[in-house]
N, C-alpha and C positions, 0 to 999 in steps of 0.2 A: 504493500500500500504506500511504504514511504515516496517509491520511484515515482508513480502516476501523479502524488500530491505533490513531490517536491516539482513536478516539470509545471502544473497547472497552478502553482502559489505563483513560480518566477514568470511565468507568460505571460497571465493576467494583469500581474504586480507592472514586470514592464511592459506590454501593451499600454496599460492607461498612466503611466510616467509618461511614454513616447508621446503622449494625445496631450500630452499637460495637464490631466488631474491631478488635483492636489497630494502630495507623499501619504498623509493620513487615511483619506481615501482610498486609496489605489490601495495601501495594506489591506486595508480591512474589507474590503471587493477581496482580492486574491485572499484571506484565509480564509472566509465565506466559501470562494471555490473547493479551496482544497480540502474544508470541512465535509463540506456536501456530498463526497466522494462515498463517507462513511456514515454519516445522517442524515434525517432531512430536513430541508433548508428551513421549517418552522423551527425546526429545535435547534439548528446551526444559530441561527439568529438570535435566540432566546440564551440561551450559552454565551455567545459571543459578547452580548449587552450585558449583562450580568459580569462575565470578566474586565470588562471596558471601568466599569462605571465604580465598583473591586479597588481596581489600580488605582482611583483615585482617590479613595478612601485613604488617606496617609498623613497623619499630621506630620511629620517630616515632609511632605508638599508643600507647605508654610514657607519654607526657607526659598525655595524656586522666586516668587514673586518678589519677597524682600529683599532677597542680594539682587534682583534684577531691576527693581526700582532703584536700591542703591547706585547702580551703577552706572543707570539712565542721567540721574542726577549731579554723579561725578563727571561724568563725560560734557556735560555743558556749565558745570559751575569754576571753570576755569583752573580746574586743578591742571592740565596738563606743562601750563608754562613753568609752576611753580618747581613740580618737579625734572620738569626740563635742566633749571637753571641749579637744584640740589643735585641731579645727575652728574653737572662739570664740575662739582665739587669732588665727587667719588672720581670721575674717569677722566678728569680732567689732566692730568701730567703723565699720562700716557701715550707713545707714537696713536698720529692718528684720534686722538681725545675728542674728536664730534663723531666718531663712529663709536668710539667708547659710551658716549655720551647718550647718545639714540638706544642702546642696548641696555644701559640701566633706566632711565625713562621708559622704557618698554617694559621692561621685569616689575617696576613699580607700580608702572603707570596698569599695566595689565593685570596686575596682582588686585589693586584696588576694582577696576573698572570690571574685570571678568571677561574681557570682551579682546580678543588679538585684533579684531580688525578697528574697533575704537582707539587701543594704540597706537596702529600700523598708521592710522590718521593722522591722529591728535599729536604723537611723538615726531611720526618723520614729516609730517605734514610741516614742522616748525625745522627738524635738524636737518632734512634734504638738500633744503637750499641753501640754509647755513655750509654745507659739507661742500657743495656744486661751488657756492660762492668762494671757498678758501682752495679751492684746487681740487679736490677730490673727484674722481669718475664718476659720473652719474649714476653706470650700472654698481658700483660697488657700492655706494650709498645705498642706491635700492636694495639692492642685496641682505644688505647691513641690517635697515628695517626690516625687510620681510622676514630673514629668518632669525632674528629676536623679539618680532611679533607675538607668537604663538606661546611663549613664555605662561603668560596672563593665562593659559588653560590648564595649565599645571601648578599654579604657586596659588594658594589658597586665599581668602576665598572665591571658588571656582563651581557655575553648575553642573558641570559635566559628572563632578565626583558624586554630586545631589545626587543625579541623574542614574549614573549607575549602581549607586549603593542602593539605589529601591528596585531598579530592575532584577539584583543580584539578591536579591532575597533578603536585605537589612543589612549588609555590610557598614563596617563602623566606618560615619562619617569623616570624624575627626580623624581617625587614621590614616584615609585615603588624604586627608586634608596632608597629614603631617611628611607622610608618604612622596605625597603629587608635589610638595615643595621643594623635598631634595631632590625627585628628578629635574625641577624647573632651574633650581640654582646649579645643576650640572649641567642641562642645557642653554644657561645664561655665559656660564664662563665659558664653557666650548666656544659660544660664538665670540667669547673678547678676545679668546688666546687667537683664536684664526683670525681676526680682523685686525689685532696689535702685527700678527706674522707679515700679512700682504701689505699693512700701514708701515710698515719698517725698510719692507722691499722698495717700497715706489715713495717713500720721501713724504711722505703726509706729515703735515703741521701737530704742533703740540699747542696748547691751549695757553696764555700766558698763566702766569699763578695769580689768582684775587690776592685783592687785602684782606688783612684780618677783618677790617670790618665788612667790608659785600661779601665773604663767607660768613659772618654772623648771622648777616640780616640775610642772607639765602637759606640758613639753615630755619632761621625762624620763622620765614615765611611759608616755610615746607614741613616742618612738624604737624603741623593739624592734620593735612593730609594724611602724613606717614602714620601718626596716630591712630586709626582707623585700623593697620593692619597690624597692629600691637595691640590694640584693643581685643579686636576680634578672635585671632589667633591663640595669642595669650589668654583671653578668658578660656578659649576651649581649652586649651592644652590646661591650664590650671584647676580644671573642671569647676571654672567659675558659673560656667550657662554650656549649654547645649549648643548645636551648631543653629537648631531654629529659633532659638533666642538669641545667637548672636547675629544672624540676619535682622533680626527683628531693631536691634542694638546697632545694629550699621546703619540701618533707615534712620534712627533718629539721627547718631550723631552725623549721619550726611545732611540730612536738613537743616539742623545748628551749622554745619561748617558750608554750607550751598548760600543760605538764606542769611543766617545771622553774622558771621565770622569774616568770610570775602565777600557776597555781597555782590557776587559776580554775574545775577542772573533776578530778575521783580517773582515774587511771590506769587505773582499771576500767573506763571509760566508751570505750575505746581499743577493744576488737571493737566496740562499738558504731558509733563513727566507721569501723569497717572494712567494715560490713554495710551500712552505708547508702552508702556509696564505689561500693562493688561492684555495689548496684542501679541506681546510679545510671551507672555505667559501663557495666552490660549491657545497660540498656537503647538507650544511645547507641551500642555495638560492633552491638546487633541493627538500626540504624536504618541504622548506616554499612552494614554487608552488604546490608540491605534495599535502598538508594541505586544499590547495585552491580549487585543486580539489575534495579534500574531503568534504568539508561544504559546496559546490555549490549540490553537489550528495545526503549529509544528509539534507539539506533544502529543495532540490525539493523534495526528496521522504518525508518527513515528519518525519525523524528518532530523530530530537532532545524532535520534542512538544511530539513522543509518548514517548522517556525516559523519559521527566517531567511527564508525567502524571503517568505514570511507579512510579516513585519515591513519587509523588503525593499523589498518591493513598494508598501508604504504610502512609505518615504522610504530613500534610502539616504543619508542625511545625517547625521552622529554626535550633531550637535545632537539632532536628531528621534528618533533611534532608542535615544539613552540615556533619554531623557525619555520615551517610550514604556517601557522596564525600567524607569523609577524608577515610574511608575504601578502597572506589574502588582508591583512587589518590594512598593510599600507597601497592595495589596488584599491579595496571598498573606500578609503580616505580619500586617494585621488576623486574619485567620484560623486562622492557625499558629503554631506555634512556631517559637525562630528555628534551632535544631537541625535538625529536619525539611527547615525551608525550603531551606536552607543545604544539605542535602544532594540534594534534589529539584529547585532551579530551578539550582545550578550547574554542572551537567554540558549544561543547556538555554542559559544566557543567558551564556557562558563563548567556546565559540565564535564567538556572534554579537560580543560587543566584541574577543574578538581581532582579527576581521572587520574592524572600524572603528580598529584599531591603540591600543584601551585596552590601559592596560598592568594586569597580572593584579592586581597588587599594590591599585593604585587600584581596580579593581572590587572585589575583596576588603573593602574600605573602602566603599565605594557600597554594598555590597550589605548589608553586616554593618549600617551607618547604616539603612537602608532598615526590614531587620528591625526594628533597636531602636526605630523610631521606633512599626513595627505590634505591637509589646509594650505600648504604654500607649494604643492607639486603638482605640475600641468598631469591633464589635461582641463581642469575644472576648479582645481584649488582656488577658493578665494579668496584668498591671503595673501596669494600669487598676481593676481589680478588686479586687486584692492592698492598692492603696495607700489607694483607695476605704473598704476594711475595715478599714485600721489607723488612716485618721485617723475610723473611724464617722461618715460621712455619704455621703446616697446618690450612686451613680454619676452623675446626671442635674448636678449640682452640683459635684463635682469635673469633669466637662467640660465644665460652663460657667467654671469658673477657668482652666481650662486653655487654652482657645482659645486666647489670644497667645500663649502656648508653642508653641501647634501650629504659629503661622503662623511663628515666629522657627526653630520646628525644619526647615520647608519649606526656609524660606529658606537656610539652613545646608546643607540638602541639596542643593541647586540649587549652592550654594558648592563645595562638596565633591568632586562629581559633572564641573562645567564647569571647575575652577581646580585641576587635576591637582597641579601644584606645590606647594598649598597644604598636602599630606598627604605628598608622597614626598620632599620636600625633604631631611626628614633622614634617612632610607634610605639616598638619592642620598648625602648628604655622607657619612655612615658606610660608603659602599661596599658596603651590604646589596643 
């Protein structure tokens, strides 16, 4: 049964992707199909509604809307300049210091905001032509942003880990949090060591050194901001509040530092921030239901045990069989979104590494890495696209800069993926 359902889930699914139905849609059409194989279509339906509506039921779904209002809010209350200009503080007396400079702005700026492509904006939007203007290549600029963008999907607070820990059956939030951060600060430095490398080869400028006092007043104009992810973090980790209270505690203190603090933005602009929160969240609550009725349609018909056995069958050796998931996670990235993805291949590639005794927490991190990496690689990556357009020049050239990032992000991955320790360390030490 798994073969007839697994060919009429993928036809259906992409037939109506091809026509432009909605992703949500088109799921839940294609499990309907595949259901129907083995019931009938009254009871498919009735089944399927009942898991939909399930999924939602989650007070950990709380936190989805709050960190994303948060970060609707940061993204226009002018935090991006501020820590623009604490960035040349950290990266600034380094070969090449505005490519430094762009990659910790990014790590920050993406940490807070949740969003790589609000970085990819908001950071290279201001350091691009800063970099063009002091001599720098335009494609290596690009470069520079796009692949320190995606940062912001792995350093906490981030919804993708929301996302998976309810897909994966309640996996600890905080953990993935604590987890998803040492991959991002190994994926931040990766990109400084490669970008100081090529900045030393070709002669790029160093940034002069501030006075003591415009590094004061930069640092102090930047702690409010930075506060928000010591607040956050630190509460979790100190098990001062839970990860959906401290969404909840991010919303306020963004409104105090939006509204009250810099001032950068009229109080009227607040439905605004709430209208666009809310679409943005129904869209992801339609996509979680949609998931649900996906993995109710692949467990009844059989479609996950016969992909193990599938993969199985090639090796059952963990080495083989993760490196077999980091292939397909980094095609499904090229293609998808990491939301989507996230909801669709983990209810599939979940039980196969329990299988192999990965631990949920490390896949969670494997897999979120995996996405972020197919966010900024053609043919569809929109990180690629996004970053392509802010530094204006064409895609064919920002991924000819980009290669050594690509190969230094493999490598990271391969890291990441085989040296479990390397990310749960401090989980483990925190007792998460």
């Amino acid at each position: 049964m798994a073969g007839p359902a697994s060919l009429i889930l993928i036809s259906v699914f992409a037939f109506m992707a091809i026509l432009g139905v909605p992703l949500a849609v088109s799921l839940v059409a294609a499990s309907l199909a595949a259901v129907t194989l083995v019931v009938p279509l009254d009871m498919a339906l009735f089944t399927a509604a009942q898991k939909m509506m399930g999924s939602l039921d989650s007070f950990s779904l709380l936190a989805v809307p709050f960190f994303i209002l948060s970060g609707v809010m940061m993204n226009s209350g002018g935090i991006a300049i501020r820590l623009v200009n604490f960035a040349k503080l950290i990266a600034g007396r380094v070969p090449g210091s505005l490519a430094q400079t762009n990659i910790a702005g990014n790590m920050l700026f993406g940490s807070i905001s949740g969003s790589a492509i609000a970085a990819s904006t908001s950071i290279g939007g201001v350091l691009v032509p800063m970099q063009v203007r002091d001599g720098y290549d335009r494609g290596f600029a690009a470069a520079v942003n796009i692949a320190s963008a995606p940062t912001g999907m792995l350093i906490p607070p981030t919804t993708a880990f929301i996302i998976y820990s309810l897909v994966s059956g309640g996996t600890s939030i905080a953990a993935l949090f604590m987890a998803g951060g040492v991959a991002g600060l190994i994926w931040g430095l990766g990109m400084t060591g490669m970008s100081i490398v090529i900045a030393k080869r070709r002669g790029y400028p160093i940034e002069p050194r501030p006075t003591m006092r415009e590094a004061w007043e930069t640092t102090l104009s930047a702690i409010p901001s930075l506060l928000l992810i010591v607040i956050v973090i630190g509460g979790i980790m100190g098990g001062i509040f839970t990860a959906v209270e401290a969404s909840g505690i991010a919303v306020l203190y963004t409104l105090l530092l939006t509204f009250a603090i810099h001032r950068t933005v009229p109080l009227t602009r607040l439905p605004e921030f709430l209208v666009e929160t809310a679409q943005i969240t129904g869209t992801i609550m339609l996509l979680l239901a949609a998931s649900a009725a996906l993995s109710f349609a692949m467990a009844f018909t059989g479609i996950p045990a016969a992909i193990t056995d599938l993969i199985f069958a090639i090796s059952s050796e963990p080495v083989v069989v993760l490196l077999i998931i980091n292939v397909i996670l980094i095609f499904v990235g090229c293609f998808m979104d990491i939301g989507p993805a996230i909801l669709i291949f983990t209810p599939i590639m979940l039980p196969i590494t329990n299988q192999i005794g990965v631990d949920p927490v490390h896949f969670g991190v494997v897999l979120v890495f995996n996405l972020a990496i197919g966010t900024i690689t053609p043919p569809v990556g929109t990180g690629l696209f996004v970053g392509a357009s802010v530094a204006q020049v064409r895609v064919e050239r920002a991924i000819k800069a980009l290669l050594p990032f690509y190969v230094l992000l493999i490598g990271f991955l391969m890291l990441v993926t085989y040296v479990p320790a390397l990310t749960l360390f401090l989980p483990r030490m925190l007792g998460l």
